[in-house]
C-alpha positions in Angstrom: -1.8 10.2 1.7 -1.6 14.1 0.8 1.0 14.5 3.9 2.8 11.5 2.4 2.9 12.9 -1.4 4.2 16.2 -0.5 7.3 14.6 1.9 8.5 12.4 -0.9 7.2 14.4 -3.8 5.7 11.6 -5.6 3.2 13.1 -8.7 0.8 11.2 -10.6 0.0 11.1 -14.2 -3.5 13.1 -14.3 -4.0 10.6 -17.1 -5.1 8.1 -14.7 -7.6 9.7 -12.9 -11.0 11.6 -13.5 -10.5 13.7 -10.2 -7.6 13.9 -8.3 -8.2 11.3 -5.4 -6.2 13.3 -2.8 -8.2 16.7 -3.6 -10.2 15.4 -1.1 -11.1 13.0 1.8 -13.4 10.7 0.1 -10.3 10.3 -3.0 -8.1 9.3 -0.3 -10.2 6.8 0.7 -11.1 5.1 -2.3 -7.3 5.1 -2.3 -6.6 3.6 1.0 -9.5 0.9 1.0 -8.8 0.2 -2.7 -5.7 -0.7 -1.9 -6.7 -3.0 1.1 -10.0 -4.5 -1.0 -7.6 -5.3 -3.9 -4.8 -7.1 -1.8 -7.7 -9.1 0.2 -9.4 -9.9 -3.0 -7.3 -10.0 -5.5 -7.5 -8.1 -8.7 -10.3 -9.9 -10.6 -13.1 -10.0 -7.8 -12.4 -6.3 -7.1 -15.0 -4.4 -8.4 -16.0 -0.2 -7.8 -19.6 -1.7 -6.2 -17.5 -3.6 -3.2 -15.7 -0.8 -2.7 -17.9 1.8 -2.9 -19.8 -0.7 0.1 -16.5 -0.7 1.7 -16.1 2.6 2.1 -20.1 3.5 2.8 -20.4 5.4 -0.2 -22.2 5.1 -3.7 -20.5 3.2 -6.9 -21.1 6.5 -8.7 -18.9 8.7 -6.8 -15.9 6.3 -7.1 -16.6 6.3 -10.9 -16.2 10.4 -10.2 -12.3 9.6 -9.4 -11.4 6.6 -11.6 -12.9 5.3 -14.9 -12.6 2.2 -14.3 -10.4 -0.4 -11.9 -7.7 -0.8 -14.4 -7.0 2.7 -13.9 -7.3 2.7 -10.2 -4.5 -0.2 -10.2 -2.5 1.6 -12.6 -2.7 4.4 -10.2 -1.6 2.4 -7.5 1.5 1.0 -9.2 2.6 4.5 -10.2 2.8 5.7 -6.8 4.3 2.5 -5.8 7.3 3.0 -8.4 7.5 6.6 -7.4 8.0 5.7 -4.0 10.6 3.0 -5.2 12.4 5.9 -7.2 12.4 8.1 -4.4 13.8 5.3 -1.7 16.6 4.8 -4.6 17.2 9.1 -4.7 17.4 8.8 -1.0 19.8 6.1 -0.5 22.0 7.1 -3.0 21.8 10.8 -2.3 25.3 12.3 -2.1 27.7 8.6 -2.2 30.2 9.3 -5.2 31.3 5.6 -5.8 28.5 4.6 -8.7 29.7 0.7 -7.4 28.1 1.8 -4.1 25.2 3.9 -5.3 24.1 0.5 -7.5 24.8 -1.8 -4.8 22.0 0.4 -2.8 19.8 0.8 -5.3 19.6 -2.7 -6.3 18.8 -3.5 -2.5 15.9 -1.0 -2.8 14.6 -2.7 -5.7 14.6 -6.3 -4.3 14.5 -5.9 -0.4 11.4 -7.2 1.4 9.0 -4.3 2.1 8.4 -3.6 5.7 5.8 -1.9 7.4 7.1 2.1 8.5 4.9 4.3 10.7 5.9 7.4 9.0 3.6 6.2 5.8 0.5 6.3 8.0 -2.0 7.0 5.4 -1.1 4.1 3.2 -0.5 0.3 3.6 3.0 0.1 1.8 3.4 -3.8 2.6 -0.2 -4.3 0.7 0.5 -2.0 -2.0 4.0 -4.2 -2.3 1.6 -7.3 -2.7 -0.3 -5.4 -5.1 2.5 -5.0 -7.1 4.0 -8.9 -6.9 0.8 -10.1 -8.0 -1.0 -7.6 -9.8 0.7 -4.9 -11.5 2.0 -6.5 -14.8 -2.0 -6.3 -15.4 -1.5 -2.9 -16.3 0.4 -3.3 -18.7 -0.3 -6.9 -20.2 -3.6 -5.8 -21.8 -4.8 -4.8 -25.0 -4.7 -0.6 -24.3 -1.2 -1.0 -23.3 0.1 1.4 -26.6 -2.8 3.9 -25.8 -1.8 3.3 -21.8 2.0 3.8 -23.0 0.8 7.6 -24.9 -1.0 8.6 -22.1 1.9 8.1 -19.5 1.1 5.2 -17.5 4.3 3.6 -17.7 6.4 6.7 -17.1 7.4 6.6 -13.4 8.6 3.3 -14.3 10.2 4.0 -17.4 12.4 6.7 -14.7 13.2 4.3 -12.5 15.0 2.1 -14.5 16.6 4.6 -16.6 18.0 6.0 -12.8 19.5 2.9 -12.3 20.7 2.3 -16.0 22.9 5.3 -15.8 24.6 4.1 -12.5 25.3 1.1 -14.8 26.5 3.0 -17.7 29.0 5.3 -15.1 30.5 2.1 -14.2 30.4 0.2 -17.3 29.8 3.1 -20.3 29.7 0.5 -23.4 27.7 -2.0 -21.6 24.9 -2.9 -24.4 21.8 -3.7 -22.4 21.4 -1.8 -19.2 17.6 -1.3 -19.3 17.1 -5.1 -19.7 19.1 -6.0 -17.0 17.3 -4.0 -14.6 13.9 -4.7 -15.9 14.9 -8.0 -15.6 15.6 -7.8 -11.8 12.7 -5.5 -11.2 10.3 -8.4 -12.5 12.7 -11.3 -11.6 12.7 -10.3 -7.9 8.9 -9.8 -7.8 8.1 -13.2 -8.9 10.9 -14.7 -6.5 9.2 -13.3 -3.5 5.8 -14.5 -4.8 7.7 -18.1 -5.0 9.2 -17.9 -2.3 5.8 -17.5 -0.1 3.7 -19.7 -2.4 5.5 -22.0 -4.9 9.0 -22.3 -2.4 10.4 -25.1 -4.7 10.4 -22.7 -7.8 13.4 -20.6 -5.8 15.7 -20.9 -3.1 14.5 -20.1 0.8 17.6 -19.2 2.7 16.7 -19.2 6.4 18.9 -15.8 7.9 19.2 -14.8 3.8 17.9 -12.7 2.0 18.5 -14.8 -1.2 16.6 -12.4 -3.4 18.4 -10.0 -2.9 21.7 -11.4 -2.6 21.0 -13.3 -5.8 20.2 -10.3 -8.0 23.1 -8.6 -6.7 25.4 -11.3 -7.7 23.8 -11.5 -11.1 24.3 -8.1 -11.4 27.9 -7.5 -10.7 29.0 -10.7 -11.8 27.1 -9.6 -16.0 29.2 -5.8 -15.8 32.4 -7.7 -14.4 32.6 -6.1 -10.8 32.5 -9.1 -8.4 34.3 -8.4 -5.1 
């Protein structure tokens, strides 16, 4: 995980955490088999005790990293929109048509996540699942407004404003750039979870990728650029 956050330069509000979890071996692993525990449990039976057995370590010394699981999942979704933000940087990184640029960045944002050996100290198709079904937790709670003045939401607050202003190059007196991407950020995260668990609530495409294709559509169709 260190190796990982220092090639993609992905920072983490130290609001989150009690200790930093990669200051040392045992924070990267309360990281790691977090991750895993959460995605095989689900959010609600996750608790610090079955990871702390997970991991063959005490309850207490998790509690040294994270205050509580809320923030250890907030932590989680903030390097997973990091991560998001950075793929978007990469693939957009030097391409001077904004039409382009969004065209890539909207296929970062609604793609299916694959497995990539070159992430070896972190489970990025879990964390993905993490973020389909859990992540709006973090923020659809009652210490959201404290949450919000802390900085919880502020990686993805950046990525959406990254995309808005690829929006607002191509269309500058478009009124509602931040919804529209919000709205395919969430949108496409609930389509996946239909599409592998409530299929009639979306459209399967066999040798499609209708999410993606869909949200494109939507996209260029609401700022008037249709090919």
């Amino acid at each position: 995980m260190q190796d990982l956050q220092s090639n993609i330069a992905i920072k983490i509000n130290p609001n989150v955490y009690k200790k930093d979890p990669l200051s040392s071996d045992l924070g990267a692993k309360i990281l790691r088999q977090g991750c895993n525990l959460i995605d095989d449990l689900g959010f609600e039976k996750f608790t610090f005790k079955k990871l702390a057995n997970h991991i063959e370590s005490t309850e207490a010394s998790v509690y040294r990293y994270f205050e509580n699981k809320h923030n250890l999942l907030a932590y989680l979704t903030m390097w997973y929109w990091s991560w998001a933000e950075y793929k978007v940087l990469l693939n957009t990184l030097n391409i001077d048509c904004p039409k382009i640029r969004l065209q890539r960045a909207m296929k970062c944002l609604t793609e299916e996540v694959i497995e990539d050996a070159e992430f070896s100290q972190v489970n990025e198709v879990k964390l993905n699942q993490i973020v389909i079904r859990e992540s709006s937790k973090v923020y659809l709670c009652k210490t959201v407004d404290s949450d919000n003045e802390s900085g919880f939401f502020h990686v993805y607050k950046s990525l959406v404003q990254r995309i808005a202003n690829i929006i607002l190059e191509i269309r500058p007196t478009f009124k509602y750039p931040h919804m529209l991407i919000s709205t395919v950020i969430e949108g496409a995260r609930h389509q996946r979870f239909f599409s592998d668990h409530l299929p009639r609530l979306t459209d399967v495409i066999v040798g499609e990728d209708a999410v993606t294709d869909f949200y494109l559509q939507l996209v260029q169709r609401e700022l008037g650029i249709e090919d």
